[in-house]
ROKOL-830755 format. One record per residue (C-alpha): residue in one letter; x, y, z. Coordinates in steps of 0.5 Angstrom, whole numbers, plus 500, padded with zeros to 3 digits. Example, Ala and Ser with C-alpha at 12.3 -4.5 7.8 and 13.67 -1.06 7.14 Angstrom:
A525491516;S527498514;
//
This chain:
X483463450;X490466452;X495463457;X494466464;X498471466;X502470473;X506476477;X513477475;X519478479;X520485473;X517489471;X519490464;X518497459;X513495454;X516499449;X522494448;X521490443;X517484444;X523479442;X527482446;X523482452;X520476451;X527472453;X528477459;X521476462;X523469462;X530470464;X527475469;X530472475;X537472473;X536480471;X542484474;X540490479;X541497475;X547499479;X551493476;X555494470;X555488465;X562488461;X563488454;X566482452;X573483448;X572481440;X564480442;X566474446;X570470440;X575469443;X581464443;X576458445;X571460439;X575461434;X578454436;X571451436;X570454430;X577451426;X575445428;X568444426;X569448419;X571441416;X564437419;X560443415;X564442409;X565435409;X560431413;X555436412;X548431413;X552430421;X553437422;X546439420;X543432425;X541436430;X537442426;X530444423;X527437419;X528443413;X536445414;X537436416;X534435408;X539441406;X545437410;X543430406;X543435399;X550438401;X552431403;X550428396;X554434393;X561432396;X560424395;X558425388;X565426384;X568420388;X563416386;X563417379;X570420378;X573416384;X581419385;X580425381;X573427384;X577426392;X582430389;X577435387;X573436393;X579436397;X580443393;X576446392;X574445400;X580448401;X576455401;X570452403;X573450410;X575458410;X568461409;X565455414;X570458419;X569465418;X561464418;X562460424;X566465428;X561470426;X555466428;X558465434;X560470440;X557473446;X550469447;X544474446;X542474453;X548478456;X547482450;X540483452;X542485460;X547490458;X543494452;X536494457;X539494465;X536501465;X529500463;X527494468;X525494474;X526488479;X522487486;X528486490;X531493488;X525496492;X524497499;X518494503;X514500502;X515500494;X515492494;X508492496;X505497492;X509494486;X505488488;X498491488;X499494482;X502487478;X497483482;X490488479;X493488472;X494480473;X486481475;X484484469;X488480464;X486472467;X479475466;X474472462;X471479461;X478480458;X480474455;X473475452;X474481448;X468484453;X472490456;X476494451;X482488451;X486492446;X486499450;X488494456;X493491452;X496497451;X493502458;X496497463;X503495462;X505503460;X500504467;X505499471;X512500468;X510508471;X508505477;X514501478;X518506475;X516512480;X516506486;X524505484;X526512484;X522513491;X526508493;X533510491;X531517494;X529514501;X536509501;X540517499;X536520505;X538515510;X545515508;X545523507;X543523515;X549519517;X543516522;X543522525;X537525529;X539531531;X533537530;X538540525;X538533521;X531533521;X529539519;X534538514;X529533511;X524535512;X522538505;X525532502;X521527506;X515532504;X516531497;X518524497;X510524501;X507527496;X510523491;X508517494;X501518496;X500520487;X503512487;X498510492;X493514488;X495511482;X495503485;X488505489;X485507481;X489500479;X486496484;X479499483;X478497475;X480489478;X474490482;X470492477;X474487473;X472481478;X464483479;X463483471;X467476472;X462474476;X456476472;X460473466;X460466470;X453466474;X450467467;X453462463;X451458469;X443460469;X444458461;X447451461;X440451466;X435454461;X438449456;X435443460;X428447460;X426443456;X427436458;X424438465;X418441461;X417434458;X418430464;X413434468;X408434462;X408427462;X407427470;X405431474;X401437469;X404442475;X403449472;X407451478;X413447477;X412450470;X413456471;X418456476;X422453470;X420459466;X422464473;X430461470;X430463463;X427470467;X432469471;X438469465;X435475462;X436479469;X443476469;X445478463;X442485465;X447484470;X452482466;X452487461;X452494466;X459490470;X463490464;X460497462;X463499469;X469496468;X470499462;X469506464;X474504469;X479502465;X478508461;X479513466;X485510467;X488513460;X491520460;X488524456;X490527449;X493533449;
//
């Protein structure tokens, strides 16, 4: 069963790649706004500092390689223990000769330790990531409170229908949903982004100004920013309808399992009665609720047909 899926503070394009946009969900909180330029570091980030660090730790990974690995995997603590054995192996079996020989031939080593060192290091992978993807995310706080609620409804529908048990059971169409629904909501958060710049441009075009020319003036653009908004509406209205259809097949799902787990102590209770009272009343009665699963499952499976012509009216057509 997968994790339960929480709303985010970012929408994220569900094309980035997933290591990629694994690390900036979870850094999505610390996500610069679009108009925010993140610079280059010069040299890629190595600069003095981390070529200095790099000098200094190029003789630990020649000479003490065992401590240099000490705080890696199980598998590179081994290697380090392997390398170390190398470096004192000539000492103890040359003595003299072998220190003079690790102290040259480390000479060249403490080198390209040095250099693997400086191009391993650098600029951390997270304000690489910021910089290369500021464009194709959208946060909630840039919204305006219009956009911000709509931008929860639709996170909170796709939230409904991935923390499921129809979906986590693979009863609705999970691979469609997984592909459908972050493609539908990056296009939602998207539009809702574009809208809310466009009413923030209005507002400072206008001056604050009232006037019958002003508004006449926008008049066109607001009709336009209306329509625009109404077609998101929609889109969140659809969203939230298949989370509804999501949530009834839920229930049957869940009022099922229980009738089950009742149906399965049917026989204890047969027994008790047979050894009792002979009722054939209460007898039947405890039939009625295998009767009773069956017409849940019924239930159960005409909520998830539904759910499932629901979530596939969300997919656009092919052309």
């Amino acid at each position: 069963m997968t994790n339960p899926v929480h709303p985010a503070a970012a929408v994220l394009d569900p094309d980035i790649p997933e290591p990629a946009r694994t690390i900036l969900a979870a850094h999505e909180r610390v996500l610069p706004p679009p108009f925010v330029a993140i610079p280059r570091p010069r040299f890629g980030g190595r600069g003095l500092k981390v070529a200095g660090l790099a000098l200094a730790q190029a003789p630990l990974w020649v000479y003490l390689p065992a401590l240099a690995c000490w705080t890696f995997s199980k598998r590179i603590r081994l290697l380090g223990i392997a390398a170390q054995v190398a470096v004192f192996c000539p000492i103890v079996f040359f003595g003299v000769y072998g220190f003079a020989f690790n102290t040259m031939i480390g000479v060249p080593l403490q080198l390209i330790a040095f250099l693997v060192l400086l191009t391993l290091s650098g600029e951390p992978k997270l304000p690489r990531l910021m910089r290369r993807y500021q464009d194709r995310y959208v946060r909630s706080q840039d919204l305006d409170g219009q956009a911000k609620v709509l931008l929860s409804r639709a996170q909170t529908a796709v939230v409904t229908v991935f923390n499921s048990h129809v979906h986590r059971q693979g009863l609705l169409d999970d691979v469609r949903n997984t592909v459908t629904l972050p493609h539908q909501l990056w296009d939602v958060a998207q539009t809702l982004a574009e809208l809310s710049r466009l009413r923030a441009a209005q507002v400072r075009g206008s001056l604050g100004l009232n006037t019958p020319r002003v508004v006449e003036a926008l008049r066109p653009q607001q009709r336009a920013l209306g329509l625009a908004t109404e077609s998101v509406v929609k889109r969140v209205e659809a969203l939230e309808g298949y989370a509804a259809r999501t949530r009834a097949a839920d229930e049957a799902f869940l009022e099922l399992h229980a009738i089950q787990a009742l149906v399965e102590g049917n026989g204890d209770y047969r027994e008790l009665l047979a050894r009792t009272v002979r009722d054939e009343l209460a007898l039947a009665e405890i039939d009625g609720l295998t009767e009773r699963a069956r017409l849940i499952e019924e239930a159960l499976h005409a909520s998830v047909e539904q759910a499932r012509r629901v979530g596939l009216s969300l997919i656009p057509k092919a052309s």
